[in-house]
N, C-alpha and C positions, 0 to 999 in steps of 0.2 A: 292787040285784041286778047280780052281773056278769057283761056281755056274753061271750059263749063266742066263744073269738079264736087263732089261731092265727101262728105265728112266722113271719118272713121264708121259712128257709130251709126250714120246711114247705111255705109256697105256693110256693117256686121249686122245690122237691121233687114237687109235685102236678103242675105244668106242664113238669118235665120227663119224669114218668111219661105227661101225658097227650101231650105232642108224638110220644113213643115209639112211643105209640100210633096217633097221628093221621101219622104218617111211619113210618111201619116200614123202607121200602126206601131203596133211593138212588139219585138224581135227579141225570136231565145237565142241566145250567145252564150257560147263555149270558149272561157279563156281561163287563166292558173290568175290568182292573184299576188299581186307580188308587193303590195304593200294594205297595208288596213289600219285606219285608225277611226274612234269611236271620242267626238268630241264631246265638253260639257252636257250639251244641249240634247244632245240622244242622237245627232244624225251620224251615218257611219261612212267612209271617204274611203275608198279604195283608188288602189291601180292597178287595171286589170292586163294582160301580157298575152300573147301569142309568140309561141318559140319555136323555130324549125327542131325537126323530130333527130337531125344526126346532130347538126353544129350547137345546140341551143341557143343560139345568138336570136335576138329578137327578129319575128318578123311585123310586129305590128304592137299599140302599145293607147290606151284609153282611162280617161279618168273616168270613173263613173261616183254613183252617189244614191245611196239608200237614206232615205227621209227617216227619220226619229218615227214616227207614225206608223211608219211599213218597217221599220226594222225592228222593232218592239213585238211585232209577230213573228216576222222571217226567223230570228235570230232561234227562237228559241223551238219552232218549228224543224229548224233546219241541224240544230244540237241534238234534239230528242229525238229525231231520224238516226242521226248519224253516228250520234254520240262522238262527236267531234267539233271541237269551235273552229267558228269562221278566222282563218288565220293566214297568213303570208305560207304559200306555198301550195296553198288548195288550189284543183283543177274544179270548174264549176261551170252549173248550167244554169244562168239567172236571163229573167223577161225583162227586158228594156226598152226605152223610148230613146230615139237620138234627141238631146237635147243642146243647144245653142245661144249661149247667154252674150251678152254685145262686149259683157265685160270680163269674163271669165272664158269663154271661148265653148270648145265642141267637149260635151260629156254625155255619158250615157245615166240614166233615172232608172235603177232595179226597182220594181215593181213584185217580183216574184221571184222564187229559186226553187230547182227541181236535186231534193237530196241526193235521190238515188242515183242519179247520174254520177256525184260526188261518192257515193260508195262502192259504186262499182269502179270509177275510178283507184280510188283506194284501195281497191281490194286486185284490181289487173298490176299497180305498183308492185303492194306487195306477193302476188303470185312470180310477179319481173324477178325479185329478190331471190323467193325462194328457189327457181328457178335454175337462178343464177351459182348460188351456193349447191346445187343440188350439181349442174355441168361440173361442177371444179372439185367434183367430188369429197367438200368438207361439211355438207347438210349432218352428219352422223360422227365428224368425229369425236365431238366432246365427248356423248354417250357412249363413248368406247374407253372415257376413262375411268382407272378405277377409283371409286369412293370406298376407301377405309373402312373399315368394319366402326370404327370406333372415333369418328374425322374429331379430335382438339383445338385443333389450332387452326383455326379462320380468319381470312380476310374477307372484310366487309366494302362492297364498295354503296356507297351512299350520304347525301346531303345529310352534313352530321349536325343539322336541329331539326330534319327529318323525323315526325313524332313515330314514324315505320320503325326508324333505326332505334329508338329509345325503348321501346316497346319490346323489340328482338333482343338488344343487349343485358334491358332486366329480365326477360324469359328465362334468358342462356343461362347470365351469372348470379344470378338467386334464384336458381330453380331449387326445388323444396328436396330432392336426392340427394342433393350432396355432390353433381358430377363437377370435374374441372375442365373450363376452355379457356382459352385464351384468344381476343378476341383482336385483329387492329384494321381501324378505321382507313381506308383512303379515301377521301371526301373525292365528289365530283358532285357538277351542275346535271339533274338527274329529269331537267325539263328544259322547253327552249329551246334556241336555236345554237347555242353554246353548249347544250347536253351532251351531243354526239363526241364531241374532240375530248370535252374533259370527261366522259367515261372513258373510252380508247385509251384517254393519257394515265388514267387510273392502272388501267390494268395494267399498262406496260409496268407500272411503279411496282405492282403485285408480284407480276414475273423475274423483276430483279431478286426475288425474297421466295422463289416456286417452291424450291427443296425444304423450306421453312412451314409452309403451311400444307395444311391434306384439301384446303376446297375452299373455290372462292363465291361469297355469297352478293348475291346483286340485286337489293332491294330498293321499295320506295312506297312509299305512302298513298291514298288515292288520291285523286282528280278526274279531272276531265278525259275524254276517250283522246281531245287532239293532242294533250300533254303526252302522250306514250308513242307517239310517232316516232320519237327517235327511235326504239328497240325494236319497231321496224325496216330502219335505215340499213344501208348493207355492210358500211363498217361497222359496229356495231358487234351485229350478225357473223360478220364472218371472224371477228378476234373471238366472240366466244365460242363459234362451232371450232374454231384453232389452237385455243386455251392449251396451254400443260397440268393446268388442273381442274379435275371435274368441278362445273359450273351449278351455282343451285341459285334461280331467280325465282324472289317474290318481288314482283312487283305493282302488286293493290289491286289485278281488278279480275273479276271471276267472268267476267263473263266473253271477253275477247282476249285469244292469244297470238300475243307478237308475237315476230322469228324470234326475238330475243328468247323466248320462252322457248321455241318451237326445237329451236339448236342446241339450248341449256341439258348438262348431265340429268337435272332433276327439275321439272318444273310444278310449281307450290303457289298458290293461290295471291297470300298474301305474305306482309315479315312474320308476324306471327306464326305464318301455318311454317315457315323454313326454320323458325325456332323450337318448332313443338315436332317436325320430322329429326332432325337432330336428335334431341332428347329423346324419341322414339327410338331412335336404335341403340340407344345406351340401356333403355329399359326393358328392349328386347334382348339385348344381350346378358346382362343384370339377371333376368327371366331363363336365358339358356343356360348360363353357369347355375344358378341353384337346380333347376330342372337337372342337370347334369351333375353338381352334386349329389342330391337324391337317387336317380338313375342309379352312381355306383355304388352308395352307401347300400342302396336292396340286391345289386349285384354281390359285392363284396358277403352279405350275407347268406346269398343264397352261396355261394361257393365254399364259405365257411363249416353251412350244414350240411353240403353236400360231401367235402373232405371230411367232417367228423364222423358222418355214417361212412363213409368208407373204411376208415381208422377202426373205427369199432366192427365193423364186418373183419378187418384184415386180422384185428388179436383174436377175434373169437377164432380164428382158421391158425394162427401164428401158433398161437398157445399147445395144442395138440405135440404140432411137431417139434418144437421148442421142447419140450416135456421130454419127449421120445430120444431126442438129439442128445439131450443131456445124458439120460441113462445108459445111449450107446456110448459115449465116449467116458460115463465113470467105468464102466466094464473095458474099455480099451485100456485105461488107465491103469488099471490095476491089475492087468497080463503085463503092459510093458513095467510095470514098479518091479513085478519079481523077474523078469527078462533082464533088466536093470541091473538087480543085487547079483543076480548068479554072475554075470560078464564083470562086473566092480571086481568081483572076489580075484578073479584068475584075471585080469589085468594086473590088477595092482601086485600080486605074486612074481608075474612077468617081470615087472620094473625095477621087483626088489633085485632080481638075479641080475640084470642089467647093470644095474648101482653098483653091485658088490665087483661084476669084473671091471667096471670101468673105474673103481676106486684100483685094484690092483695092477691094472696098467699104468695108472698114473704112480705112483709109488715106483714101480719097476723104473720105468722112466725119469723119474727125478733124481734117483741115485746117480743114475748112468751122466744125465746132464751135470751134477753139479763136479762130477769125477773131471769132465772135459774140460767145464769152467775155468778147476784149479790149473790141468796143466796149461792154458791159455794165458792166462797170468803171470806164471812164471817164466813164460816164453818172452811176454810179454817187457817185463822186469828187464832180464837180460839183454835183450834190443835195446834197452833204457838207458842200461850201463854204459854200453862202448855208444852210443849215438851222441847222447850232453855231451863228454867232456869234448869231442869234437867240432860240436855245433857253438859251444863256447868258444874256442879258438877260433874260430872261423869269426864269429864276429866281436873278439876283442880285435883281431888284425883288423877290421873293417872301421874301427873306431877308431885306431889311430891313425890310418891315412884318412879318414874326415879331420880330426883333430889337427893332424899338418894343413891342410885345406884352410882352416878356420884362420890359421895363425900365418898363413902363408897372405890372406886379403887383408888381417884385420889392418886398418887407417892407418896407425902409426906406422908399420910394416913396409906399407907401403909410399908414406912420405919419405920412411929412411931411402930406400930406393931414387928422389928425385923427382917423384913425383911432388902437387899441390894440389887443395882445393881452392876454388876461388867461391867467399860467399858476399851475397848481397842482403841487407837488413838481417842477415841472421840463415841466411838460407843457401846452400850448393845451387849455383848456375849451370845448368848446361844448356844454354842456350843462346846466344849472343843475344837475338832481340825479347832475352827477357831485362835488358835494362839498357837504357838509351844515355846520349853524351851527357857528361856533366855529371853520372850517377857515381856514388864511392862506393868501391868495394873492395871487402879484405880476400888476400890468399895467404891461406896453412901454407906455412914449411914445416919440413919434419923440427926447424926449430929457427922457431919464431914466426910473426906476421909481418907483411906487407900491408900498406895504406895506401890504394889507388886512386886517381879519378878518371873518367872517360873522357880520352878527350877523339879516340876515332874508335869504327867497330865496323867490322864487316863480316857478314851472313856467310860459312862455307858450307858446302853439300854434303854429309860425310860420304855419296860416293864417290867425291875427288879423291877420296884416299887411297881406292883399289887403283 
């Protein structure tokens, strides 16, 4: 017997009559969307998400579906509230109908969206942020570094065909003064959902090169409000409130500011307005040297005429006593000149008397010495006489006992004697291992030579002799 059974699209038929019924209205729903696409045709396809609050891990998960019709108002309804596009990631609060197709299955039909739910949203995030950075107490520290009086040398971080960046780099380097910078690029993805890592990876590049530059600049071009969400995000935030070098963002829009800005050393509107603060402080300082050369050049004058009147008061007062000075000291002058002549006269009388007895001492004196001299000499003379012919003898005897000496060693002398020498190539041996078996050598006799050869030889000590 066969079971009574019914077809697929009967029971997705039955459970979309009964959902119908069981949902009749339409329901505001609070979920983050976590994907969005916007096909040819104008309708827009999401997937909406519910996530527990500690784990993030999904607790529940729905396709829904905005109609070309209704999204054509919502959309831009929902922008010009927010100033933010609908995008992957937004929390939101849209009006829907459960809806149930036999062949697509269970989705929700937006019908409506509530902004402001989505901006206070937005806005509790980034209060979460600021928060955050504010407990870990680095909200303030870029702002604690210092910018240069005079910052040259910059790093740029920003999408380098970025018309922001193009704009900032012809500011800087063909500004009409004359000043010099030097500019270099680290490129990052400055929107989207790849913005956040490759900023971050930017600036680490920056920091490898910190002692090189005075201030890193972090701009971008405008767009849309949802485009700048990353400079919201909290890394982001926290490397530039962390920086080593003070931070200066333009990032395109005046009328809302990120943390990025909020944390930043200086924060500037747009790239333009961080190119024309720059040059601001070159023209203010520009401003303070001439000011300040002026300043001393009227100082330096006034000090000028004020030492000259002084100068001129001190001769009109100098002159007097100078005058007076003079005349006391020609009158001193001319007591000491005849003081002078009288004491010349009877000095120099004194000296003569002096002169003439010490001329007659000396005279007395030189007879008497040369009297001494002569007998000294002749004493001398005498010792002379008996000493030589003495000291002659003495050493003619000393020569001839050297003389026996001489004749007593010389060679022949002593071969007569019995003695020999014995030589080798030409040379006296004294030493047996100066010439080995086999070698010829002659020995002197007092008359004639011997003709040897070695045929034995042995080494003696000469202390075997004692």
């Amino acid at each position: 017997m066969q079971e009574e059974h019914i077809t697929l699209f009967e029971l997705n038929s039955l459970i979309k009559g009964s959902l119908k019924k069981a949902f009749p209205d339409s329901y505001w729903i609070i979920a983050e969307i976590s994907e969005l696409k916007v096909n040819y045709s104008g309708h827009c396809y999401l997937e909406l998400v519910e996530k527990n609050t500690n784990s993030e891990t999904l607790k529940a998960k729905a396709r829904a579906t905005i109609w070309s019709s209704v999204f054509r108002m919502i959309q831009p309804y929902f922008e010009t509230t927010t100033r933010t596009k609908l995008a992957a990631g937004l929390k939101i609060m849209v009006k829907a109908t459960v809806e149930f197709h036999e062949l697509y299955g269970l989705s929700l039909n937006i019908t409506d969206i509530e902004p402001r739910f989505t901006l206070g949203e937005l806005a509790r995030r980034k209060q979460e942020v600021i928060d955050r950075l504010k407990a870990e107490g680095v909200f303030e520290l870029n702002k604690q570094q210092i910018l240069p009086r005079l910052p040259k040398t910059i790093a740029v971080i920003s999408s380098e065909t970025a018309a922001g960046y193009g704009d900032f780099r012809n500011q800087l380097l063909c500004n009409p003064y004359g000043y010099a910078f030097y500019l270099r690029l680290f490129p990052a993805v400055m929107q989207g959902d790849e913005a956040e890592v490759s900023i971050v990876s930017a600036m680490e590049s920056v920091f490898r090169y910190e002692d090189f530059f005075d201030a890193l600049v972090i701009i971008r071009g405008g767009g849309a409000q949802s485009d700048l969400s990353c400079f919201n995000g909290y890394w982001i935030a926290s490397h530039i409130a962390q920086f080593s070098l003070p931070v200066l963002t333009g990032i395109g829009h005046e009328q809302d500011e990120t943390i990025a800005d909020m944390v930043a050393h200086t924060r500037l509107k747009t790239p333009t307005a961080v190119a024309e603060f720059l040059l601001a402080r070159f023209q203010e300082e520009e401003a303070f040297q001439q000011e300040l050369s002026s300043s001393m050049v009227e100082v330096s004058r006034d000090i000028i005429l004020t030492q000259n009147n002084r100068l001129m008061k001190l001769a009109l007062t100098i002159k007097p006593l100078v005058l007076s000075l003079v005349e006391g000291n020609r009158k001193r002058l001319a007591i000491a000149s005849v003081m002078i002549e009288n004491t010349s006269s009877a000095v120099v009388s004194g000296f003569m008397n002096k002169i003439a007895l010490m001329q007659f001492r000396v005279l007395s004196s030189s007879k008497q010495y040369f009297r001494d001299l002569g007998h000294m000499v002749l004493m001398i003379k005498k010792n002379l006489m008996n000493v030589i012919p003495a000291y002659m003898t003495q050493q003619m005897f000393r020569t001839g006992v050297l003389a026996n000496k001489v004749h007593y060693n010389d060679p022949v002398n002593v071969l007569k004697r019995g003695y020999s020498i014995t030589l080798f190539q030409g040379k006296p041996i004294k030493n047996a291992g100066e010439v080995k078996e086999g070698d010829t050598v002659d020995t002197m006799l007092h008359e004639g030579k011997l003709t040897s050869t070695i045929i034995e030889k042995s080494q003696t000590n000469p202390s075997d002799n004692n």
